[in-house]
C-alpha positions, 0 to 999 in steps of 0.5 A: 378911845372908844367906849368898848375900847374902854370897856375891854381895857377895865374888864381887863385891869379888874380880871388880872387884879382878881387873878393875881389877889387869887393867887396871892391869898390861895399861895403867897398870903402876902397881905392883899396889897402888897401881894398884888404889887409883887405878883404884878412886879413879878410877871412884868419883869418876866415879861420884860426878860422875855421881851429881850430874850425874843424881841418878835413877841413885842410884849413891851411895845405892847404893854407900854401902849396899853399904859398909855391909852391908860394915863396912869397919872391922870386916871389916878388923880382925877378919878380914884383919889378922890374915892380913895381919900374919901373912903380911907378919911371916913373911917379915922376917928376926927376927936383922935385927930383933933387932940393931936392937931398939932402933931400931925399939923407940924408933921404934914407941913413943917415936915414936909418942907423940911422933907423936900429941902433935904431930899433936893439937896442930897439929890443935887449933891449925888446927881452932880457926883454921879455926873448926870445933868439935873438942875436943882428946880427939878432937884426940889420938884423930886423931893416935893412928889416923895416927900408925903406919905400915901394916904392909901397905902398906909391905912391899907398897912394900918388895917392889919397892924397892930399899932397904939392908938396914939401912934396910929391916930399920927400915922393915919392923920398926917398920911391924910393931910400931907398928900394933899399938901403935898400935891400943892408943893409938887404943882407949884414946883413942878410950874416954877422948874417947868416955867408954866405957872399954869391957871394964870399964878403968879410965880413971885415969892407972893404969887406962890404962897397965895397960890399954895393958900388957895388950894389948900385952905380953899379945898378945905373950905370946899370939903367941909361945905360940901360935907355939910350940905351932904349931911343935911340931906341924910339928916332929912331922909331915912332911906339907906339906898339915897343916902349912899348915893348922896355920898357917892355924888359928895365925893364925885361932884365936890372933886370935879367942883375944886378941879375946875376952881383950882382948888386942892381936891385931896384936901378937899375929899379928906376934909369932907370924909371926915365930917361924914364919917364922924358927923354924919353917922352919929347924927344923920344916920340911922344904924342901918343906914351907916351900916350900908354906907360903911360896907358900900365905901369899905367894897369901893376901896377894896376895889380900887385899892387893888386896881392901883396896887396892880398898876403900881407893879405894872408900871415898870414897863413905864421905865427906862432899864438901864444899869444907871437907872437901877443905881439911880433907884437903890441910891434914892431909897436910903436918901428918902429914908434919911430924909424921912427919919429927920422930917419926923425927928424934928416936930417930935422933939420939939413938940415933946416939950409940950405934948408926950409922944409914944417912945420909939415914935420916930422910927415908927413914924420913919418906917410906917410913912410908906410911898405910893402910887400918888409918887408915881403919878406926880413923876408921870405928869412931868413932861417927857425928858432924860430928867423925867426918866431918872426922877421916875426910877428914883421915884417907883425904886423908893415906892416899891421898896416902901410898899414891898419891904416897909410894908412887910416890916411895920409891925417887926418895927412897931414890937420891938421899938415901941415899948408903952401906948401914950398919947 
């Protein structure tokens, strides 16, 4: 694609995002992200009717291709995560983190695990029930790329509900640390049903849990080295402009460094926005200063925030709509809750014991872990096949239905469930 080309196409993304936030905040006062995916929903599926109604227009070959020239997958993975984790971590408070370490820790792993072997079996058992030929690899790499909740989308909701400390603190946390997780599981699934191990792993039971070391504790690694280095440039300078760029070139370079060592840059990018974003503005950063970095980073997120969300709901033209799919799409939607609603039950009750929980912290848990489009680009990255459709439409069903109804929910969940702020 040509530089102009790729103009136009940006030009066009970020002209139908203001368009349809207009129309949103002016009408429909939906919160912003939610009303994006709506209203894009919406006129996709118009278009989509009218595609059938008079084939001639060829309004769908026309936005599929589109999409393609976009690469939804590697456009979000490789370009705005890393400015959206890094944004979203630098605004979450590390001493809230830290003193619920172990909650979040057992949530963003043991339940994640716990999360995809129950997903992969329930899908294999229903699939298998429905008559459709899904091999269990593809089973688990289903239930890997569903399983974490978006970071994304859940600070987004986060913003504007009200939610205890406590709760939100776990919430905000393991939503930050289970994608990244989350992303490595999917890899490693994704190379073993596939059979490409890719960067030379060595796909044994030993060769998966040092490739699953590496890219976690490894991007971890990266990110705090990065993030320190960031704040001893800051710390030296007092100069507002540089030192936004300094955080502009942390989150740029250090994500291209862990791509190129096969190193998690989720983990990574969260890592090094929560050295900044506590660290780094208590001790490097005059008021000023942190003033301009926070309403810099705040204006990036939005931006982006809204261009994904816009995405999301144009990515429909991705799928194959036929009435198997639209079965495949509600089936998954309680299966994912389902799954969900033990993951959370099981860390909590037996982390009770020894650490007090807010009451109604389960179904919280449950229905504030949203899905986003980190679950979409995973399904996209598959390679092309009827298993990759199906997954797909499983996949942007429970995406949609978490954005769009969990996310109007939340706070209805959050009043009548919970019933005293505690730690």
């Amino acid at each position: 694609m040509s530089v102009g080309a790729a103009f136009n196409l940006v030009a066009l993304v970020v002209t139908l995002a203001a368009v349809c936030g207009w129309v949103n905040h002016r009408w429909f006062r939906l919160p912003h992200t939610i009303g994006l995916v709506v209203i894009a929903l919406a006129v996709s599926l118009l278009a989509l009717g009218l595609d059938m109604v008079a084939p001639g227009l060829a309004i769908g070959p026309t936005v599929r291709g589109t999409l393609t020239r976009i690469d939804f997958h590697e456009t979000l993975m490789t370009g705005m995560l890393g400015f959206l984790l890094f944004a979203g971590a630098l605004h979450v408070d590390l001493d809230q983190l830290v003193r619920r370490r172990w909650a979040i820790g057992s949530l963003a792993t043991v339940g994640i695990l716990t999360s995809t072997g129950i997903v992969a079996g329930a899908t294999a058992l229903l699939t298998r029930w429905m008559g459709l030929d899904i091999p269990f690899a593809y089973c688990l790499v289903f239930g890997a790329l569903i399983s974490p909740t978006d970071p994304i989308a859940v600070l987004g909701i986060l913003r504007k509900t009200e939610v205890p400390e406590a709760l939100e603190a776990k919430i905000a946390g393991e939503s930050l640390f289970n994608d990244g997780v989350g992303v490595v599981l999917f890899t490693i699934l994704a190379a073993l049903a596939t059979g490409e191990a890719g960067h030379g792993a060595d796909l044994t039971a030993f060769g998966v849990v040092r490739l699953f070391l590496t890219e976690a504790v490894g991007g971890a690694a990266l990110g705090f080295g990065a993030g320190y280095l960031a704040y001893r440039a800051m710390r030296a300078i007092d100069e507002h402009t540089l030192e936004v760029l300094i955080t502009l070139a942390l989150v740029m370079g250090t994500y291209a460094l862990a791509l190129q060592l096969h190193l998690s840059g989720p983990i990574a990018m969260v890592v090094a926005g929560l050295f900044i974003g506590n660290h780094g503005t208590r001790f490097a950063m005059t008021e000023g200063t942190r003033d301009h970095v926070e309403k810099f980073w705040a204006l990036l997120d939005e931006v982006l925030n809204s261009l994904l969300f816009l995405a999301i709901g144009v990515e429909v033209f991705a799928l194959s709509l036929t009435p198997a799919m639209f079965v495949i799409a509600a089936t998954a939607i309680p299966l994912v809750l389902a799954a969900r609603f033990v993951s959370v039950g099981l860390p909590v009750r037996l982390l009770s014991r020894w650490q007090e929980f807010t009451p109604g912290a389960v179904p919280v848990l449950t229905w504030g872990g949203l899905r986003g489009g980190i679950s979409v680009a995973l399904a996209l990255s598959l390679p092309p096949s009827p298993i990759r459709d199906q997954i797909l439409a499983a996949t942007y069903g429970v995406v949609v239905f978490s954005i769009v109804v969990q996310g109007l929910t939340i706070e209805r969940v959050v009043r009548s469930t919970v019933s005293a702020p505690t730690t």
